[in-house]
PQR file of N, CA, C, O and H, with PARSE charges and radii, in Angstrom:
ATOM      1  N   UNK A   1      22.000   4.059  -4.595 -0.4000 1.5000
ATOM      2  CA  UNK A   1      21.917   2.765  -5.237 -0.0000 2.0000
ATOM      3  C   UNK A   1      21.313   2.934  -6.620  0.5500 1.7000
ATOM      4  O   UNK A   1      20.272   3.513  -6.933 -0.5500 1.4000
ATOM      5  N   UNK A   2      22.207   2.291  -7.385 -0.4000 1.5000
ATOM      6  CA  UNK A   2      21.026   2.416  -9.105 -0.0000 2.0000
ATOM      7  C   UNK A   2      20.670   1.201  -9.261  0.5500 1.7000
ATOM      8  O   UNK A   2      21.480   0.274  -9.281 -0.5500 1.4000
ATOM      9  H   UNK A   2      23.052   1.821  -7.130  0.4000 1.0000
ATOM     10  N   UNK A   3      19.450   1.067  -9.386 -0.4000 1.5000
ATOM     11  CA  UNK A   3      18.379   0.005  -9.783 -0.0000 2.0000
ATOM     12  C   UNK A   3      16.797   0.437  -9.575  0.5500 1.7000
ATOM     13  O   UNK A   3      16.339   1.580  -9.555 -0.5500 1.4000
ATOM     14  H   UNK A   3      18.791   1.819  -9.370  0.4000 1.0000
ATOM     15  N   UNK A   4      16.258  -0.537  -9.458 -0.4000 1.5000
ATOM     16  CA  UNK A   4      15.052  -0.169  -9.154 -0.0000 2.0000
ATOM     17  C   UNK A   4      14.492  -0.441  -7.831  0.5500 1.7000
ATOM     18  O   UNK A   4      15.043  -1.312  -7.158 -0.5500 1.4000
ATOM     19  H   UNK A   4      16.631  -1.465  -9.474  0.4000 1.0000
ATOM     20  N   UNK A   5      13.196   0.348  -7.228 -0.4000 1.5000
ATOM     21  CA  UNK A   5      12.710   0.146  -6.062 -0.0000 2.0000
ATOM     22  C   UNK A   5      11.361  -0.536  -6.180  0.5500 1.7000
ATOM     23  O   UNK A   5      10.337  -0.073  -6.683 -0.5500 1.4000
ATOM     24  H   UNK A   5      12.748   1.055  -7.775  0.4000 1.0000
ATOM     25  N   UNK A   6      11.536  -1.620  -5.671 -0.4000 1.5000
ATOM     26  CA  UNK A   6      10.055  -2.615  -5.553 -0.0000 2.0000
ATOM     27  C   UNK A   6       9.381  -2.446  -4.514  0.5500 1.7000
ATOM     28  O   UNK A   6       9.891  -2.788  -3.447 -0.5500 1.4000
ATOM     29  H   UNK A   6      12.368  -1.996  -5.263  0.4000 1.0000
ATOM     30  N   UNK A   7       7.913  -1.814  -4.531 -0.4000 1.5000
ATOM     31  CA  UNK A   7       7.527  -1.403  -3.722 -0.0000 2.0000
ATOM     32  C   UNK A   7       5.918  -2.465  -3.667  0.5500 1.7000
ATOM     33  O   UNK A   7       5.051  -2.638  -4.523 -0.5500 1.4000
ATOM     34  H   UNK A   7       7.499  -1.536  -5.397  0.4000 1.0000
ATOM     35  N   UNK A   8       6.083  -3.058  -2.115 -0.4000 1.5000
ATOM     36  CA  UNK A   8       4.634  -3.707  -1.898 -0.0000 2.0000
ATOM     37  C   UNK A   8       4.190  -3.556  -0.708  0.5500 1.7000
ATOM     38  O   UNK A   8       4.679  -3.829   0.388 -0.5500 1.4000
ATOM     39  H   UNK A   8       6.788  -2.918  -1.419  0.4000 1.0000
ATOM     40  N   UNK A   9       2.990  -2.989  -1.095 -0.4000 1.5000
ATOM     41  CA  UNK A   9       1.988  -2.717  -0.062 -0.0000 2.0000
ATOM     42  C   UNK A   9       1.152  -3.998   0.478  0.5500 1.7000
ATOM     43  O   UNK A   9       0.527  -4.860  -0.140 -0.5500 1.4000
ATOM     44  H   UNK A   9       2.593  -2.767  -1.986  0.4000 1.0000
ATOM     45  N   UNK A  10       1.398  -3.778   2.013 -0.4000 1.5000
ATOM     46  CA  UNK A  10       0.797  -5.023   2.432 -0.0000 2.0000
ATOM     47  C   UNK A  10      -0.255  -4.536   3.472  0.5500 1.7000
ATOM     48  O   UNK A  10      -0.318  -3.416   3.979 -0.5500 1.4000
ATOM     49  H   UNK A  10       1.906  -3.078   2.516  0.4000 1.0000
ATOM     50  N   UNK A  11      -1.296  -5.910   3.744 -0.4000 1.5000
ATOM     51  CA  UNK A  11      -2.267  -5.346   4.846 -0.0000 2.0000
ATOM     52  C   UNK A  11      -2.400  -7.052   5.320  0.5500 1.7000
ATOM     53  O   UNK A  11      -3.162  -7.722   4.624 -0.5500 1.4000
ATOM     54  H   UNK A  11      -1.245  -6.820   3.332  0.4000 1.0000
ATOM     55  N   UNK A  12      -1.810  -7.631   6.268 -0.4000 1.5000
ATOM     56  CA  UNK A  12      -1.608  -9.151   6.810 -0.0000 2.0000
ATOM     57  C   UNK A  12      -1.035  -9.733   6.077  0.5500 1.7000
ATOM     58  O   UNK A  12      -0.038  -9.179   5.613 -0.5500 1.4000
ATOM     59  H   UNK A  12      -1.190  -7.086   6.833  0.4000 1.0000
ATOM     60  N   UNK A  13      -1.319 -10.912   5.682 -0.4000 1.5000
ATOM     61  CA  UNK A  13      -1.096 -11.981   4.908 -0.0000 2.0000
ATOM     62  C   UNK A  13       0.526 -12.703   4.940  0.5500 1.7000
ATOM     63  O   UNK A  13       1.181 -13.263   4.060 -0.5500 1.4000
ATOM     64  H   UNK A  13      -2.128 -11.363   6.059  0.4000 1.0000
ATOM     65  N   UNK A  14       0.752 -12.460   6.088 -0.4000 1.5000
ATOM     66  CA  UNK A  14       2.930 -13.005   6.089 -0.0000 2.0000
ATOM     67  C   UNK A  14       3.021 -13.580   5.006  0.5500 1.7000
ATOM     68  O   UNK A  14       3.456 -12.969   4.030 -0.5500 1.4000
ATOM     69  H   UNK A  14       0.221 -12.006   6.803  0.4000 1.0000
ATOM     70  N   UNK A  15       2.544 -15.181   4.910 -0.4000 1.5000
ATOM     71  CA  UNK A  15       3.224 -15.781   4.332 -0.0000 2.0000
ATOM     72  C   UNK A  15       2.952 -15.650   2.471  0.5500 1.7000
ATOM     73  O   UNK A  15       3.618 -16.275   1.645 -0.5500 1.4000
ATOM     74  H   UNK A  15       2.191 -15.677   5.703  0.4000 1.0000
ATOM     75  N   UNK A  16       1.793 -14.663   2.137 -0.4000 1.5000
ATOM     76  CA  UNK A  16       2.293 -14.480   0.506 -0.0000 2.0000
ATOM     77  C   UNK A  16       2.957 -13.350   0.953  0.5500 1.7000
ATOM     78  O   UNK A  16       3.733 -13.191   0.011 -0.5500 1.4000
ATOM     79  H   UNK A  16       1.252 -14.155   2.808  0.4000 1.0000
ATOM     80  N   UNK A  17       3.214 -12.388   1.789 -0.4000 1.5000
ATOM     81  CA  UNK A  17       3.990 -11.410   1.207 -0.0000 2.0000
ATOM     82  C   UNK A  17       5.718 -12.407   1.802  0.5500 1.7000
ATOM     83  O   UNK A  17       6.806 -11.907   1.519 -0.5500 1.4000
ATOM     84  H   UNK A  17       2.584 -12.517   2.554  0.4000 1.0000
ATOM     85  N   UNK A  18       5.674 -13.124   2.219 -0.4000 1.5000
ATOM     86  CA  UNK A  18       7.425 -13.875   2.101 -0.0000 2.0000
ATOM     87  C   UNK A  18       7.025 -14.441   1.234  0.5500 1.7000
ATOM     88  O   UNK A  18       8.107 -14.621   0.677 -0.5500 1.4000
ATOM     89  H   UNK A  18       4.790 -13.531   2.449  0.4000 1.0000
ATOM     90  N   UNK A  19       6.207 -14.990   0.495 -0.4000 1.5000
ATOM     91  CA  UNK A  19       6.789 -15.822  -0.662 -0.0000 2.0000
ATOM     92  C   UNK A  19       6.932 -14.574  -1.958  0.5500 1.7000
ATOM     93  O   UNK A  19       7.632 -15.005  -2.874 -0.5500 1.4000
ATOM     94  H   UNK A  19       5.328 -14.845   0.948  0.4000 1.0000
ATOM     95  N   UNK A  20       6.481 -13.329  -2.174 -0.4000 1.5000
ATOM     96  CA  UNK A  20       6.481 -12.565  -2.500 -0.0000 2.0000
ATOM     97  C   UNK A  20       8.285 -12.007  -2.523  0.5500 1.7000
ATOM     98  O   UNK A  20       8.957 -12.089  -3.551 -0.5500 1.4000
ATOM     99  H   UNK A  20       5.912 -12.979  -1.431  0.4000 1.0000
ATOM    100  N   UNK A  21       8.645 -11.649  -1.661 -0.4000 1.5000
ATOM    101  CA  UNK A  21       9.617 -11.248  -1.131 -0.0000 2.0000
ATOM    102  C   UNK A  21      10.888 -12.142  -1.675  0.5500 1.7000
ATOM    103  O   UNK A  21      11.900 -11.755  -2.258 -0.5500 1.4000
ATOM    104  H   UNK A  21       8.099 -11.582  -0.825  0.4000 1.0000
ATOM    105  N   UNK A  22      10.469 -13.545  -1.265 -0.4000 1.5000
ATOM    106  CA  UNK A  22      11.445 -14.612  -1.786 -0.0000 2.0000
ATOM    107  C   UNK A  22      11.714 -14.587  -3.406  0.5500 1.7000
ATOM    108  O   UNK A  22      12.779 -14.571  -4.022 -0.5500 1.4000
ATOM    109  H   UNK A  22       9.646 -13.859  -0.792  0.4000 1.0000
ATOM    110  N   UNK A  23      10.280 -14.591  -3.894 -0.4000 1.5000
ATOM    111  CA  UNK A  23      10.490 -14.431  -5.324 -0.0000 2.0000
ATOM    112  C   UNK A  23      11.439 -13.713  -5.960  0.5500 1.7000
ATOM    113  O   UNK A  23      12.073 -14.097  -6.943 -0.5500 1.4000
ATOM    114  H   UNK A  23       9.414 -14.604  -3.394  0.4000 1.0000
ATOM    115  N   UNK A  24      11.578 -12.339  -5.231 -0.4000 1.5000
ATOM    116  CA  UNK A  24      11.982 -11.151  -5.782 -0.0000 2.0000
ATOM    117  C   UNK A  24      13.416 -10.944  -6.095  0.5500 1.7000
ATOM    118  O   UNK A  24      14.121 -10.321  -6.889 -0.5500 1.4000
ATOM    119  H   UNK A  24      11.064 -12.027  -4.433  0.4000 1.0000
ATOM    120  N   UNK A  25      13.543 -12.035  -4.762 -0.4000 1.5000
ATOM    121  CA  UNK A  25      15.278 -12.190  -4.147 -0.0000 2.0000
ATOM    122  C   UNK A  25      15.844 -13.549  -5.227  0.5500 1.7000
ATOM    123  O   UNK A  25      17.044 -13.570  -5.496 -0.5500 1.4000
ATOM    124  H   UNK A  25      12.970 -12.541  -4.117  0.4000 1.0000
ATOM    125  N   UNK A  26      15.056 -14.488  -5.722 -0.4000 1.5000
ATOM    126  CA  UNK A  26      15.630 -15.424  -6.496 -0.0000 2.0000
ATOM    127  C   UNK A  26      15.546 -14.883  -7.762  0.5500 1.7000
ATOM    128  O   UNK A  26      16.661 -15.117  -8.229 -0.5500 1.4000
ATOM    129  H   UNK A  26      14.080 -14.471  -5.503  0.4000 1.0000
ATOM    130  N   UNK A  27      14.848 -14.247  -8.680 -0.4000 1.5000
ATOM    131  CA  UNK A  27      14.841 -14.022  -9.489 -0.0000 2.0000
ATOM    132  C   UNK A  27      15.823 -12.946 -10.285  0.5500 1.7000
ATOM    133  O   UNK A  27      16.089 -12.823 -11.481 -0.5500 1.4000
ATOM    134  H   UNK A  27      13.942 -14.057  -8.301  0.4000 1.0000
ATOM    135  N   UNK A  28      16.288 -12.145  -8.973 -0.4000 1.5000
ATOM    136  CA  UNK A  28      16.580 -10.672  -9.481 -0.0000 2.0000
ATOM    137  C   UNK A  28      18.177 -11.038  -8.583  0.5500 1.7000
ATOM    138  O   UNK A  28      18.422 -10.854  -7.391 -0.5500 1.4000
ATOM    139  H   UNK A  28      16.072 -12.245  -8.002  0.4000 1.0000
ATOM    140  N   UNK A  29      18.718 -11.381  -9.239 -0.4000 1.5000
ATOM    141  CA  UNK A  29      20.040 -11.991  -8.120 -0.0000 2.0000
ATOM    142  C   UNK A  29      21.125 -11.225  -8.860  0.5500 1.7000
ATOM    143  O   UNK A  29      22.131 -10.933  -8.213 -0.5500 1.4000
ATOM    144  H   UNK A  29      18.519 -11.530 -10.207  0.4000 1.0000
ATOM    145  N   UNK A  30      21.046 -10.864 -10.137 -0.4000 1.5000
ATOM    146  CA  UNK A  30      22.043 -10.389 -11.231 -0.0000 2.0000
ATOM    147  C   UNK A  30      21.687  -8.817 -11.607  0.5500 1.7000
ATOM    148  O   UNK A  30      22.169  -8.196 -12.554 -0.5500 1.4000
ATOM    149  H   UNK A  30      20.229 -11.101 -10.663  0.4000 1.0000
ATOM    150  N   UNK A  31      20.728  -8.319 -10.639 -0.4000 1.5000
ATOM    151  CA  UNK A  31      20.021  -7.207 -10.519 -0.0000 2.0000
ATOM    152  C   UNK A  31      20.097  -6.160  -9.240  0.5500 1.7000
ATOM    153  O   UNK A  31      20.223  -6.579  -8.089 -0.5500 1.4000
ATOM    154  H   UNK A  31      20.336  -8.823  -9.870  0.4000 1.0000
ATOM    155  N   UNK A  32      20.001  -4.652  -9.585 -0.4000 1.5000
ATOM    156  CA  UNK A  32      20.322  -3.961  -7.746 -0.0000 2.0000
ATOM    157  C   UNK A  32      18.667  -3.502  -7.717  0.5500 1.7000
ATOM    158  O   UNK A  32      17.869  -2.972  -8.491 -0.5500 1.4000
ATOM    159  H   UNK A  32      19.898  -4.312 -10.520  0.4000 1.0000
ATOM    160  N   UNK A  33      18.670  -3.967  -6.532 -0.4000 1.5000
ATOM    161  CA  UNK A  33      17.008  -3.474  -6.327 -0.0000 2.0000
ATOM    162  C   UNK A  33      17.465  -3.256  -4.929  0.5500 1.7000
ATOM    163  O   UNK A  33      18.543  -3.480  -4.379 -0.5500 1.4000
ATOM    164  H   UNK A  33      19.317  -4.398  -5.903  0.4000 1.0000
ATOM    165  N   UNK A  34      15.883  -2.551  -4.339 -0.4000 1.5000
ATOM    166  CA  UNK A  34      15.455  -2.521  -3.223 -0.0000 2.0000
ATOM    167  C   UNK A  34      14.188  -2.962  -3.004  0.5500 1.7000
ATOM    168  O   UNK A  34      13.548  -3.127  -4.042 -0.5500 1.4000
ATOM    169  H   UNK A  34      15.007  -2.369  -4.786  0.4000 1.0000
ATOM    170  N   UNK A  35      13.430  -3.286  -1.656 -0.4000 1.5000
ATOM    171  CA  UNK A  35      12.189  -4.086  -1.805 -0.0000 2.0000
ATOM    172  C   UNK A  35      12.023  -2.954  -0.701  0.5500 1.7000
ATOM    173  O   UNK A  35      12.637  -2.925   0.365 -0.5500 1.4000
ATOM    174  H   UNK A  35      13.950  -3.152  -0.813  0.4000 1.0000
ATOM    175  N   UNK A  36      11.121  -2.060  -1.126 -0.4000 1.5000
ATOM    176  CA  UNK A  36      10.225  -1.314   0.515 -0.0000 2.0000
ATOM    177  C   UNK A  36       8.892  -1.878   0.800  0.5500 1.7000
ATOM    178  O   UNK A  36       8.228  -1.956  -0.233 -0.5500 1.4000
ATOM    179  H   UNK A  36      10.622  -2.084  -1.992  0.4000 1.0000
ATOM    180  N   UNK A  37       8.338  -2.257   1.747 -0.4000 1.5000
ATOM    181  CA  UNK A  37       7.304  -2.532   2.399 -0.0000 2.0000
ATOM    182  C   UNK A  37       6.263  -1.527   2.862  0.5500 1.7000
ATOM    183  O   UNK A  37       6.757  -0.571   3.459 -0.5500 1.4000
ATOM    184  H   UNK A  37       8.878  -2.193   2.586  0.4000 1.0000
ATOM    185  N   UNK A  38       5.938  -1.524   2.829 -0.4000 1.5000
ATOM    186  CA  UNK A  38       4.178  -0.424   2.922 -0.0000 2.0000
ATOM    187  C   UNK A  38       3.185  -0.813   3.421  0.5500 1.7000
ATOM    188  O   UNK A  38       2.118  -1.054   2.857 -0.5500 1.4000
ATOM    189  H   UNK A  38       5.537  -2.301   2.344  0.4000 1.0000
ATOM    190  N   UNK A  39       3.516  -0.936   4.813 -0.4000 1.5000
ATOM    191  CA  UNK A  39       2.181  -1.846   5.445 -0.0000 2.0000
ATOM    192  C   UNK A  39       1.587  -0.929   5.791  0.5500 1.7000
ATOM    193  O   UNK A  39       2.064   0.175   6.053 -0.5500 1.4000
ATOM    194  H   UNK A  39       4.383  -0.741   5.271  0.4000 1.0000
ATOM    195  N   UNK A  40      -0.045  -1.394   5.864 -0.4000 1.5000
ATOM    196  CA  UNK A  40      -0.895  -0.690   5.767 -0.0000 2.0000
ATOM    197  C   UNK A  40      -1.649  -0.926   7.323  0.5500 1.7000
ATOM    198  O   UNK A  40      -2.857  -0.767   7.495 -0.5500 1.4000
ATOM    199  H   UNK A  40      -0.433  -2.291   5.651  0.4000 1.0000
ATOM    200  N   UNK A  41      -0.670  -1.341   8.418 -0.4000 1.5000
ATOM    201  CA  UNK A  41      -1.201  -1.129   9.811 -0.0000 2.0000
ATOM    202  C   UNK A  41      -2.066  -2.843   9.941  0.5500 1.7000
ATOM    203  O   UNK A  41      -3.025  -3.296  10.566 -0.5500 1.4000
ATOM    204  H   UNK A  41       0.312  -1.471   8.278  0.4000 1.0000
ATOM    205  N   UNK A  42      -1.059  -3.362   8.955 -0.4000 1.5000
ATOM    206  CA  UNK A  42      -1.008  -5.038   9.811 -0.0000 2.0000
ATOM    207  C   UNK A  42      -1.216  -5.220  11.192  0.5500 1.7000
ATOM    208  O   UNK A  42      -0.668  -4.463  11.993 -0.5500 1.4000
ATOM    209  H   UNK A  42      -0.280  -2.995   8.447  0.4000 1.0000
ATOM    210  N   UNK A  43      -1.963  -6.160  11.568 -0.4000 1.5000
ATOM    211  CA  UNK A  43      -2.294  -6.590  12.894 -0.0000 2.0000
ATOM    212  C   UNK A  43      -2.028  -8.328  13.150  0.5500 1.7000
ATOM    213  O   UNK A  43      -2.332  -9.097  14.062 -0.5500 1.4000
ATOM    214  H   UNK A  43      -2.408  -6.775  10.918  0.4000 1.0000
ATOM    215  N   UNK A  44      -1.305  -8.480  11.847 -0.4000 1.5000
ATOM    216  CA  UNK A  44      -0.425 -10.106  12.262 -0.0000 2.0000
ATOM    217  C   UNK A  44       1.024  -9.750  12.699  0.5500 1.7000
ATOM    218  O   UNK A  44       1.565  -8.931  13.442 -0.5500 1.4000
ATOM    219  H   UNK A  44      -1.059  -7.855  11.106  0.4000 1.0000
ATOM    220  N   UNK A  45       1.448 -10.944  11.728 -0.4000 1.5000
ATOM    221  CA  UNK A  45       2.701 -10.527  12.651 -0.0000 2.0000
ATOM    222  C   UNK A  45       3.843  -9.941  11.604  0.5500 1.7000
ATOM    223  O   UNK A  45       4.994 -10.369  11.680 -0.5500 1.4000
ATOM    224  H   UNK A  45       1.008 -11.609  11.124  0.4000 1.0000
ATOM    225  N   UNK A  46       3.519  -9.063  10.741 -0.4000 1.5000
ATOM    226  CA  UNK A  46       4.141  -8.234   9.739 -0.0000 2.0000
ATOM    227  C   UNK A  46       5.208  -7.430   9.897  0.5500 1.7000
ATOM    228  O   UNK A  46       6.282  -7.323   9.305 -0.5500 1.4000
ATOM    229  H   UNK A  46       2.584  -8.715  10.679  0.4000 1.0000
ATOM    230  N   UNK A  47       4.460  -6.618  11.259 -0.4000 1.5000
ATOM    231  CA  UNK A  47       5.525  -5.877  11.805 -0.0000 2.0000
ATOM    232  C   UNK A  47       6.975  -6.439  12.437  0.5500 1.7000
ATOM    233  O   UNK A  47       8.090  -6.030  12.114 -0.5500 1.4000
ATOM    234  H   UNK A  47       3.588  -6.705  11.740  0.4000 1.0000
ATOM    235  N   UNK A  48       6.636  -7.600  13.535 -0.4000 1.5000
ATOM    236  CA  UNK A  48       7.542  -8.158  13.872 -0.0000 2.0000
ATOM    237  C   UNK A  48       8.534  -8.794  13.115  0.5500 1.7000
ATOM    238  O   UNK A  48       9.658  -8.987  13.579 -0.5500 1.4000
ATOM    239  H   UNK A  48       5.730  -7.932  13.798  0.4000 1.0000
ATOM    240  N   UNK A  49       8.116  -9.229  11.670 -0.4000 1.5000
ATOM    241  CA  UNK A  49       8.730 -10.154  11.135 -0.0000 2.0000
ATOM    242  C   UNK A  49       9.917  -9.321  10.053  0.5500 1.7000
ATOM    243  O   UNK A  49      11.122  -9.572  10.072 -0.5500 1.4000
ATOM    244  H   UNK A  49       7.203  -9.072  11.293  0.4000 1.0000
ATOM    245  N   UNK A  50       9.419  -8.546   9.361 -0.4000 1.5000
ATOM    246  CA  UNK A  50       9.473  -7.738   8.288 -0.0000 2.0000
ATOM    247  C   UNK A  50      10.727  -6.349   9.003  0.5500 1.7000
ATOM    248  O   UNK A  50      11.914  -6.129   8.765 -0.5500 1.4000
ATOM    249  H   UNK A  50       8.440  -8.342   9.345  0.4000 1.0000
ATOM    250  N   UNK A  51       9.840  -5.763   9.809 -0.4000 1.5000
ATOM    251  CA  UNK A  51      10.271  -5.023  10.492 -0.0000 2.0000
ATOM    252  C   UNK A  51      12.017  -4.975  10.909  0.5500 1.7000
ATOM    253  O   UNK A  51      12.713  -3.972  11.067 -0.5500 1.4000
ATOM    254  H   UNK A  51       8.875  -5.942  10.002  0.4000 1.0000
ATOM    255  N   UNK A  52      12.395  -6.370  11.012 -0.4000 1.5000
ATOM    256  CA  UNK A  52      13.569  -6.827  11.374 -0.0000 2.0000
ATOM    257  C   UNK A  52      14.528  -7.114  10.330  0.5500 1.7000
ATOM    258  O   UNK A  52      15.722  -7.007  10.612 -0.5500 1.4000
ATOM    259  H   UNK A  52      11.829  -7.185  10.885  0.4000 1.0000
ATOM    260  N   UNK A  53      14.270  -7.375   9.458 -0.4000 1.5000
ATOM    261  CA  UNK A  53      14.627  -7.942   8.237 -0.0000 2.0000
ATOM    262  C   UNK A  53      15.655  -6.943   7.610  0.5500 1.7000
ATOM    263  O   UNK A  53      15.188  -5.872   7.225 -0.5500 1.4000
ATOM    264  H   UNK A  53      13.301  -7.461   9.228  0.4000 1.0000
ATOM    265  N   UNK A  54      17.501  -7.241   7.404 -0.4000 1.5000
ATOM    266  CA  UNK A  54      17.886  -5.596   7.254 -0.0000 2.0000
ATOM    267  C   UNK A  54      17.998  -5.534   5.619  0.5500 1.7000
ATOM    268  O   UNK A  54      18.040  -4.316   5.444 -0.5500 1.4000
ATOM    269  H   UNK A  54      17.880  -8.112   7.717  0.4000 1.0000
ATOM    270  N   UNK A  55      18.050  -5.965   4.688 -0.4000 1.5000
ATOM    271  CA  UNK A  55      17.419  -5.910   3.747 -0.0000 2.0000
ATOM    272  C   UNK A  55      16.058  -5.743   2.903  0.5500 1.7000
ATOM    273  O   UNK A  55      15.777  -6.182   1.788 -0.5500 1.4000
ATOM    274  H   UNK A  55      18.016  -6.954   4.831  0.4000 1.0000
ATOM    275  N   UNK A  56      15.361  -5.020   3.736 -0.4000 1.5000
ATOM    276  CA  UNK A  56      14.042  -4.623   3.703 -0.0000 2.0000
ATOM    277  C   UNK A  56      13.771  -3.158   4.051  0.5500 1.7000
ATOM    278  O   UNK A  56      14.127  -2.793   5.172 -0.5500 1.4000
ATOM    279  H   UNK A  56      15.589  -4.663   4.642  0.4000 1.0000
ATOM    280  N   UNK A  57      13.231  -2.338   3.299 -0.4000 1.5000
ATOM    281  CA  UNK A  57      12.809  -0.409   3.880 -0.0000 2.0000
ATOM    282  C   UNK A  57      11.702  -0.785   4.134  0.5500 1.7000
ATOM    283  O   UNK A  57      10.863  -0.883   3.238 -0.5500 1.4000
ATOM    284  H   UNK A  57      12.942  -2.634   2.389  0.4000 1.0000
ATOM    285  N   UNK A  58      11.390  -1.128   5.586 -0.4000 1.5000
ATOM    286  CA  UNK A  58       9.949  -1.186   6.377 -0.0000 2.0000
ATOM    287  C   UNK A  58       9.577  -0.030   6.817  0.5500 1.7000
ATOM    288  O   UNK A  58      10.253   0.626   7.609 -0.5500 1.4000
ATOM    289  H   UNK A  58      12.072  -1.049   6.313  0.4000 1.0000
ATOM    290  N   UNK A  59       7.780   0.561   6.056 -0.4000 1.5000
ATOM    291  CA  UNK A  59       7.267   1.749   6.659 -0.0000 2.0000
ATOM    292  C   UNK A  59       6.350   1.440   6.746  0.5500 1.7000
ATOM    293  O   UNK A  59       5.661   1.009   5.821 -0.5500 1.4000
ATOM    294  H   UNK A  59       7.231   0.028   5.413  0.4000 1.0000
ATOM    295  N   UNK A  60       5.919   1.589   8.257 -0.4000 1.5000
ATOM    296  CA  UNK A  60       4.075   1.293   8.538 -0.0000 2.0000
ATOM    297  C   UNK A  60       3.376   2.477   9.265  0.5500 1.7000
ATOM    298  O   UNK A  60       3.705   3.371  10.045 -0.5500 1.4000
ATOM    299  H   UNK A  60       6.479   1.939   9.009  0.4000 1.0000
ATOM    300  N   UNK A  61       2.106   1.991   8.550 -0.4000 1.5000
ATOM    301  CA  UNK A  61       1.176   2.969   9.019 -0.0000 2.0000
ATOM    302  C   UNK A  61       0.409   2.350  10.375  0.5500 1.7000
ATOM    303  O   UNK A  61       0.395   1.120  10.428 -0.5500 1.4000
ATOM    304  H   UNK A  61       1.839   1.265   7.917  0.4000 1.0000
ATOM    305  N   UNK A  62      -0.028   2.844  11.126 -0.4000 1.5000
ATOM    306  CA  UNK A  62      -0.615   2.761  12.583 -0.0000 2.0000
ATOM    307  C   UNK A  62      -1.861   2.172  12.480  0.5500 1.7000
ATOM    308  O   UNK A  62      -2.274   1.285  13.228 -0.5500 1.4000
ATOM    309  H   UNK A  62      -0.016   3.843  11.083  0.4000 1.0000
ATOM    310  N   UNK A  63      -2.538   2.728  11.431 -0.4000 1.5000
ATOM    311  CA  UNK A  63      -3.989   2.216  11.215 -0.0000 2.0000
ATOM    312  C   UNK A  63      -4.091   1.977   9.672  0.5500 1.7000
ATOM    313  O   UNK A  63      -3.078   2.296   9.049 -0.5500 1.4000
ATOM    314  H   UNK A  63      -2.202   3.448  10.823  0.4000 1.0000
ATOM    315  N   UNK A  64      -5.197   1.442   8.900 -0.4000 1.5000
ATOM    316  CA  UNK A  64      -5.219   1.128   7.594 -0.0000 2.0000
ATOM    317  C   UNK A  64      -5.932   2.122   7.181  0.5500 1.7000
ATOM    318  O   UNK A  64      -7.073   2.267   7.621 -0.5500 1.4000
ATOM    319  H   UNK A  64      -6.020   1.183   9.406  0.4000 1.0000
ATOM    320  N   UNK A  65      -5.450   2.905   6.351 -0.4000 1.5000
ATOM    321  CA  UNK A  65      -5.797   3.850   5.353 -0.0000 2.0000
ATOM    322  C   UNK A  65      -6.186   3.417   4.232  0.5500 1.7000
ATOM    323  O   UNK A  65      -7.231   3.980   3.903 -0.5500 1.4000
ATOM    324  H   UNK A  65      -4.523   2.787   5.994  0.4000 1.0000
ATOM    325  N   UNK A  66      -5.848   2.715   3.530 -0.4000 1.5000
ATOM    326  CA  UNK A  66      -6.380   2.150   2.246 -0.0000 2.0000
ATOM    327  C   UNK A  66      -5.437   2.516   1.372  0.5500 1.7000
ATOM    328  O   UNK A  66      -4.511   3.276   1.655 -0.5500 1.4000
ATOM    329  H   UNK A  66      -4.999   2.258   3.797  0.4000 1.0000
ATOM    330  N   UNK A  67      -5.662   1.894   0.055 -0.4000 1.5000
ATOM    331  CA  UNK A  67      -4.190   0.989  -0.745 -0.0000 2.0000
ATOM    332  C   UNK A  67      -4.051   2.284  -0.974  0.5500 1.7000
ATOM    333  O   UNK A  67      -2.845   2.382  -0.749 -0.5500 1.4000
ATOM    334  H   UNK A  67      -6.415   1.277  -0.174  0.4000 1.0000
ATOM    335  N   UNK A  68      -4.641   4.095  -1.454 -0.4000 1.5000
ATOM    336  CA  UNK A  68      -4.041   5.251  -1.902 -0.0000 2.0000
ATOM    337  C   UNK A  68      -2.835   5.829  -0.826  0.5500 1.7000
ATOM    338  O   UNK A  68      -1.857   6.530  -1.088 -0.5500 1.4000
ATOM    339  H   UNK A  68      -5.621   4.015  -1.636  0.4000 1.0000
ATOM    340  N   UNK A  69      -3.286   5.263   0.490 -0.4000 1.5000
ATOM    341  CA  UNK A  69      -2.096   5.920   1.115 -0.0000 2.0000
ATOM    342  C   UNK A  69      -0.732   5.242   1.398  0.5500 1.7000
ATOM    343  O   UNK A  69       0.292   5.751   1.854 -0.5500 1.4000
ATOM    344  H   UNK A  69      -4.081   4.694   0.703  0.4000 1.0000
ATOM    345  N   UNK A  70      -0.913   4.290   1.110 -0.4000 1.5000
ATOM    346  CA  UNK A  70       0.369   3.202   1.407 -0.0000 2.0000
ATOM    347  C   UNK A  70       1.671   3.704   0.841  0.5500 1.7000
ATOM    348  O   UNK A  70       2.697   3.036   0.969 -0.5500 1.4000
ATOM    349  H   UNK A  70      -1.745   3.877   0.740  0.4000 1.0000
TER
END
């Protein structure tokens, strides 16, 4: 794919990282991106939600390492 890769690291918070997410998708509509996810061993419901999503490169970590390892 040529474009760019948007990469956000998350640790909870669903609903800014979907409004996050949403942003990315309205704005950049005339644009090739990818959005990868970098959770940092969320314990809401990040995994479930995100995880599913097939327009999304979901990679999580098990436990939270902190924002250097994401």
């Amino acid at each position: 794919m040529e474009g760019v890769s948007i990469i956000i690291p998350v640790f909870n918070k669903l609903e800014i990282t979907r409004k996050c997410i949403d942003h990315i998708r309205e704005f950049n509509k005339n644009y090739a991106f990818e959005i990868i996810i970098a959770d940092n061993g969320s314990t809401d419901e990040i995994p479930d939600v995100l995880s599913n999503d097939k327009d999304i490169i979901y990679i999580r970590n098990q436990e939270n390492l902190g924002i250097a390892f994401s």
